[in-house]
Every structure is written in C-alpha cells, then in structure tokens.
C-alpha positions as CSV (number, residue, x, y, z in Angstrom):
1,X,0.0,0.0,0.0
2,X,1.0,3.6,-0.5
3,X,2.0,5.8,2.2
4,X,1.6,8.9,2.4
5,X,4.4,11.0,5.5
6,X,2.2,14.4,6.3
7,X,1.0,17.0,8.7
8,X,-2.9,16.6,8.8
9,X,-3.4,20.6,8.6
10,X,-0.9,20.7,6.0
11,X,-2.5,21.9,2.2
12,X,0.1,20.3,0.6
13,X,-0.4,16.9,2.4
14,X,-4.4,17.6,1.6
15,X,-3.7,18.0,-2.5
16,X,-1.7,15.7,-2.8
17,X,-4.6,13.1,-0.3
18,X,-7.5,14.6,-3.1
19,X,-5.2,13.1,-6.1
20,X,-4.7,9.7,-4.1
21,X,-8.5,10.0,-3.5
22,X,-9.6,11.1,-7.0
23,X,-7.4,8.4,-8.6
24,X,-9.1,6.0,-6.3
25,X,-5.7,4.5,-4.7
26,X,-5.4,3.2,-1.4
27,X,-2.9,4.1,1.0
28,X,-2.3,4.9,4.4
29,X,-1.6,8.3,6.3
30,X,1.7,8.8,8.5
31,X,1.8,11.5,10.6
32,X,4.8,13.0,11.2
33,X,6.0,14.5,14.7
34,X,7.1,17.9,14.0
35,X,11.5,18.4,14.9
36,X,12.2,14.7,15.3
37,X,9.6,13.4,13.1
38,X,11.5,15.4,10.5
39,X,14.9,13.9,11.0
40,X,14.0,10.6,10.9
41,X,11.9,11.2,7.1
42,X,15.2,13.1,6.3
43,X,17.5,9.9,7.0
44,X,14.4,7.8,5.3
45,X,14.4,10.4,1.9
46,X,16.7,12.7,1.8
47,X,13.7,14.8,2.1
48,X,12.7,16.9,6.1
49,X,9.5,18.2,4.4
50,X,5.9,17.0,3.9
51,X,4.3,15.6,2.2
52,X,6.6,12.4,1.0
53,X,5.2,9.4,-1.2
54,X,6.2,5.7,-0.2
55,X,5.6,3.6,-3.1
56,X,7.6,0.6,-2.5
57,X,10.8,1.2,-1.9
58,X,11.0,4.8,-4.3
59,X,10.6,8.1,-1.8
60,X,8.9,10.7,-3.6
61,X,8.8,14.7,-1.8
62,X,7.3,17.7,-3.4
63,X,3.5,17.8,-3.8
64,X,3.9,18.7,-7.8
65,X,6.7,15.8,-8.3
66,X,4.5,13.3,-6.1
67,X,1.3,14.2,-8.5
68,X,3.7,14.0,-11.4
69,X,5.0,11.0,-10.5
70,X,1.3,9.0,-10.0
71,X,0.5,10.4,-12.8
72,X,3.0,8.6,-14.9
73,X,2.8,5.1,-12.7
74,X,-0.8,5.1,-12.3
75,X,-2.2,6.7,-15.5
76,X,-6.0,5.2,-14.5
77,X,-8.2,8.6,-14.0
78,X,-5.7,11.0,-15.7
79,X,-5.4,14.3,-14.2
80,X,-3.1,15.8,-16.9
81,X,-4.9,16.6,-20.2
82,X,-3.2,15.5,-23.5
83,X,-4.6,18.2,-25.5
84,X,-1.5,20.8,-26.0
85,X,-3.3,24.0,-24.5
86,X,-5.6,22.6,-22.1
87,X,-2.4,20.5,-20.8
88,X,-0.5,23.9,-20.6
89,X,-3.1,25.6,-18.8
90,X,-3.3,22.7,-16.3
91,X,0.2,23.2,-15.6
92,X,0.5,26.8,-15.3
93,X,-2.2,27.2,-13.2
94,X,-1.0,23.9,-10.6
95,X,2.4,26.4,-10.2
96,X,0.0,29.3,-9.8
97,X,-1.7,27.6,-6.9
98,X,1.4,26.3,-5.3
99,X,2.4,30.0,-4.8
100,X,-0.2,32.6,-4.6
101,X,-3.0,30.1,-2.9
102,X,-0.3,28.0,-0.9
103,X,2.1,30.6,0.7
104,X,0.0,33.2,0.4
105,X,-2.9,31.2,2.4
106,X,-0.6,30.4,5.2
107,X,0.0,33.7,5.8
108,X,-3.4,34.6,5.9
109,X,-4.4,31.6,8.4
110,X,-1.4,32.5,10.8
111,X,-2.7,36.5,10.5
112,X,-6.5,34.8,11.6
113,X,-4.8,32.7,14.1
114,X,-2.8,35.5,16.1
115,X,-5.5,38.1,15.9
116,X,-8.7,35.7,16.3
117,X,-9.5,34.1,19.7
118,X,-12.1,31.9,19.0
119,X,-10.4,30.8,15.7
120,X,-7.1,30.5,17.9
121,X,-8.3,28.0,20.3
122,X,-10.6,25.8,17.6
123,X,-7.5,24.8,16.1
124,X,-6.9,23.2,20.0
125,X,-7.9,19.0,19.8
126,X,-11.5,18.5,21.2
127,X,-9.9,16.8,24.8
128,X,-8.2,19.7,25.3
129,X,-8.9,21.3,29.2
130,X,-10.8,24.5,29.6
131,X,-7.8,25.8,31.2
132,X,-5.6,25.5,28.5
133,X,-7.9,26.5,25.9
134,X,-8.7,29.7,28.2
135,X,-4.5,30.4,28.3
136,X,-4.2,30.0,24.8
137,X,-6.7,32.3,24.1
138,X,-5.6,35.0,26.1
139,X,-2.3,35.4,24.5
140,X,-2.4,39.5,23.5
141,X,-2.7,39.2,19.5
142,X,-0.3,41.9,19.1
143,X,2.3,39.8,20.8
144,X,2.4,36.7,18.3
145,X,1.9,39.2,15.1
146,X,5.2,41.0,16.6
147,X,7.0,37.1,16.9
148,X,5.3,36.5,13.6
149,X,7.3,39.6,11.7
150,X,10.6,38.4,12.2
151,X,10.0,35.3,10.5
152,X,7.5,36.8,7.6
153,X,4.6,36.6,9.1
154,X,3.9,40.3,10.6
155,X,0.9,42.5,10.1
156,X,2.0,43.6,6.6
157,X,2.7,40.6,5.1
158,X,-0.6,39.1,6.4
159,X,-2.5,42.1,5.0
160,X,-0.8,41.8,1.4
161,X,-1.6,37.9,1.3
162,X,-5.0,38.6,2.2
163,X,-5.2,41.3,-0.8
164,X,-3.9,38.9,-3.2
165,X,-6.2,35.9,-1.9
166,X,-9.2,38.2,-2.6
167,X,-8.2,38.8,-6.4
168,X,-7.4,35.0,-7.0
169,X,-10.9,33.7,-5.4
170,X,-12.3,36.8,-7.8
171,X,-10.4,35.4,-10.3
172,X,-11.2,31.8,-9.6
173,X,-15.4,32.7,-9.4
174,X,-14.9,34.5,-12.9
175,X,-13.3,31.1,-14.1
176,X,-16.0,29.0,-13.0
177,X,-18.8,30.7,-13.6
178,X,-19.6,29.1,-17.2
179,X,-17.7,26.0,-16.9
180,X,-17.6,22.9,-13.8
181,X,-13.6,22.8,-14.0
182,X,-11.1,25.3,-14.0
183,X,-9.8,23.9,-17.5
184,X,-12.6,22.4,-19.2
185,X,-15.4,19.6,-18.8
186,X,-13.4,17.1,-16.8
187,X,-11.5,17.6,-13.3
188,X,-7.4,17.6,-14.1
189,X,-4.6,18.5,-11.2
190,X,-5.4,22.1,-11.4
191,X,-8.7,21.4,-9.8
192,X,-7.1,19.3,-7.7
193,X,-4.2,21.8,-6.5
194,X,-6.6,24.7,-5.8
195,X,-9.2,22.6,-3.6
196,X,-6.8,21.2,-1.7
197,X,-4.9,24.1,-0.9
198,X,-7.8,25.8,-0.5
199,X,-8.7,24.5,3.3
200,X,-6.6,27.0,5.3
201,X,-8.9,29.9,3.0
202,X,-12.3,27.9,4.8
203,X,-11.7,24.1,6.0
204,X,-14.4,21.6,4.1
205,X,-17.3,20.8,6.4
206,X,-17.2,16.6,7.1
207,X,-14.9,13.9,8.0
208,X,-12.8,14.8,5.3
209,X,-9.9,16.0,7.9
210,X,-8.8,14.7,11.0
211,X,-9.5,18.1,13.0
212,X,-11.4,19.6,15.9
213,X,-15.0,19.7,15.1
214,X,-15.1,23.7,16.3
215,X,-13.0,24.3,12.9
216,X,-14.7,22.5,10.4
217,X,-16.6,24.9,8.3
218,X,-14.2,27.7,9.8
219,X,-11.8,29.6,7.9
220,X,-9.8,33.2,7.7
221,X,-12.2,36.1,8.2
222,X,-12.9,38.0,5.0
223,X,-12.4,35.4,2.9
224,X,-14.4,32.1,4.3
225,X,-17.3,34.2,5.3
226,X,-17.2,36.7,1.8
227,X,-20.5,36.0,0.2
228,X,-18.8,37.1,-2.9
229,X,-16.6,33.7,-2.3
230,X,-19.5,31.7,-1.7
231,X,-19.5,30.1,-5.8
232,X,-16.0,29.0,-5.1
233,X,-16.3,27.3,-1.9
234,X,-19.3,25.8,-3.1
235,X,-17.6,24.5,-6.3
236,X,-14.5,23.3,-4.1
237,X,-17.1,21.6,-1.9
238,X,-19.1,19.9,-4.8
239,X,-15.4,18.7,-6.2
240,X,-14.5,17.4,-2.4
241,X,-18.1,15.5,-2.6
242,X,-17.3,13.7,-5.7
243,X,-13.8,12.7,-5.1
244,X,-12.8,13.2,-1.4
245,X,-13.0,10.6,0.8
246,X,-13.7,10.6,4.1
247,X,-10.9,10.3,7.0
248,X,-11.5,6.5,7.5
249,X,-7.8,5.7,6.1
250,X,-5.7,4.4,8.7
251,X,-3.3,6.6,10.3
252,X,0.3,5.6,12.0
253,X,1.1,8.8,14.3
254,X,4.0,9.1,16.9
255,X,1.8,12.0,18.7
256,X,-1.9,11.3,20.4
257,X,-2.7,14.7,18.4
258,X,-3.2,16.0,14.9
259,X,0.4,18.9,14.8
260,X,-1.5,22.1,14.3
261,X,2.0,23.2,12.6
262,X,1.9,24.6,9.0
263,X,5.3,25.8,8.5
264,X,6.6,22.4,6.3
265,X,5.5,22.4,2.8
C-alpha cells in the first residue's frame, strides 16, 4: 500500500490526499511529529518536508513531483490533459496555486490565528482542558503578530496575502462561472491543486480532515465568510463531494494529536 508521510493541517499533504483520492488509490496516512519526526523522514528520503510518497521502496517529496510521478505510474483517471493548450493551462495554473494560494494562504491563516480568539483555540484537539484552551486564548494578539514579523509573518505581510487571496478567489469565481472545471469539462490537477490548498482559506465541512470539530466549516475572516466567495467554496465543496474521501484511512502517528503546525511544505 502507499504511504503517504504528512501533517494533517498541511494543504500540501491535503492536494496531494484529493489526487490519491480522485485516482481511487489506497494508501495509508503517516503522521509526522514535527522536529524529530522530520529527521527521521530526512534519513528515510533525503527529504525533512511533507508531504513524501512511499511507493515501495521509491521516496517521492514535493506535492507537484509526487502528482507527477502517479501520474506517470498510475495513468487510471488522468489528471493531466493530453490536448496541448488545455495540458498547458493545467500546468500553469498547478504552479500558480502552489504559490499565490499555498504561501499566500498560510500567511493569511497564521494572521487569523494570532489576531482571532475563538479561531485560535478551535485549532486546539477536542480533549483539550478548559484551562488550557482559556490560556491560549488569552495570548495579547499583538504579541504573536510582533514574533510572527521576524520570520514573515507580521501585520504587513498578512494584509498583502490577504489582498492577493481576494483577487485569486475573484479570479477563480470569474473562471467557474460558465464552466464545472477550472480547464474544461473534466477535473485535471489544477482542480485538484486549488481545492486542496484551498482549506486554510475555509476548512471543508465533514470527515474529510482529521481536526477539531469547532473548525470545520471555519476559515480566515474576510475570505471564508465573503458571500462574494461563496461560488467557489461551493464548487471546491461539490469537487471534495465527488472525489474526497472521508478520514476512514488508517493513520500511523507518533503524537496522540493532529500537529496544528503549518510551517513544512
């Protein structure tokens, strides 16, 4: 079976689970412990970032090269047109994706996380004690935006993400408003690559994800709660409806807990 090294909450992990899904292959989830976790897929792969393919004995990192490489193994339910421009589209928009939806939607969800409460402490797993959830909470807002601008992740950066998430889910609406895919008739890995890394915009509502139930549904004010979004979330949710399955897929874990970290690609 295929196995599939991740972070849970990761949008990388989740396109490259909706092209396991969509291509109807089995395989199994491995959570991997943030620091140590890391090291050890580094001495397995050569690789300390999620998500990493197992097929056999052949390591496979990078979301783009894993999706390239089922592609070419498994060519059942091909998510890679053959026709010239539509394939070139595909393409251009999966690297599109990677960058302006990917990093770009990170940033956001980190902004929502320092500056919202309630969004703070949904991330939290569902045992978590009051007390804790209360603590976490309380941290002042303005104190993890100042941590987060030394790394990137400051009040400027969050608000320039957010401005060019708005024109891509614009963009994205404009796309989809006479056609079901973003390329054509039939779903390809651009469809693919923008749901998935779509769930740190507005997480899909079902057992799609193994996450607290107070997030599900949840996502980065302005964006998950813009009615003039509401089309694409929609069509994202349809897509996850037809192809996603749900969280039933085994899972090996060294950590009780799903890592709330999204800092690995």
């Amino acid at each position: 079976m295929l196995e599939l090294y991740q972070f849970e909450l990761s949008q990388y992990s989740e396109k490259v689970r909706l092209i396991l899904d969509y291509k109807q292959l089995e395989y199994r989830k491995i959570e991997v412990t943030p620091g140590v976790g890391q090291i050890e897929l580094m001495q397995k792969c050569g690789s300390r970032q999620v998500p990493v393919l197992k097929d056999g004995s052949t390591y496979v990192a990078d979301s783009t090269e894993i999706a390239l490489y089922l592609e070419r193994k498994y060519p059942e339910r091909p998510i890679i047109p053959t026709d010239s421009l539509a394939k070139g589209q595909c393409l251009l928009m999966e690297e599109w994706a990677d960058v302006s939806i990917g990093l770009n939607g990170r940033k956001a969800f980190i902004g929502a996380v320092n500056q919202n409460q309630n969004f703070r402490t949904s991330l939290l797993p569902d045992n978590t004690p009051d007390l804790v959830k209360t603590a976490v909470g309380a941290i002042p807002g303005e104190l993890l935006e100042a941590l987060g601008t030394g790394v990137g992740y400051g009040g400027d950066a969050v608000k320039e993400a957010k401005k060019s998430l708005t024109q891509d889910l614009e963009a994205l609406c404009l796309i989809l408003q006479n056609q079901p895919y973003l390329t054509g008739d039939t779903p390809t890995l651009a469809d693919l690559t923008v749901a998935g890394l779509s769930i740190l915009l507005k997480c899909p509502v079902g057992s799609y994800l193994d996450i607290p139930d107070p997030l599900k549904g949840k996502g980065i004010p302005g964006l998950a709660d813009n009615i003039s979004f509401e089309p694409f979330f929609a069509w994202r949710d349809r897509l996850y409806e037809d192809f996603r399955k749900g969280s039933s897929t085994p899972t090996t874990s060294g950590n009780a807990s799903a890592p709330t970290s999204i800092s690995i690609d």
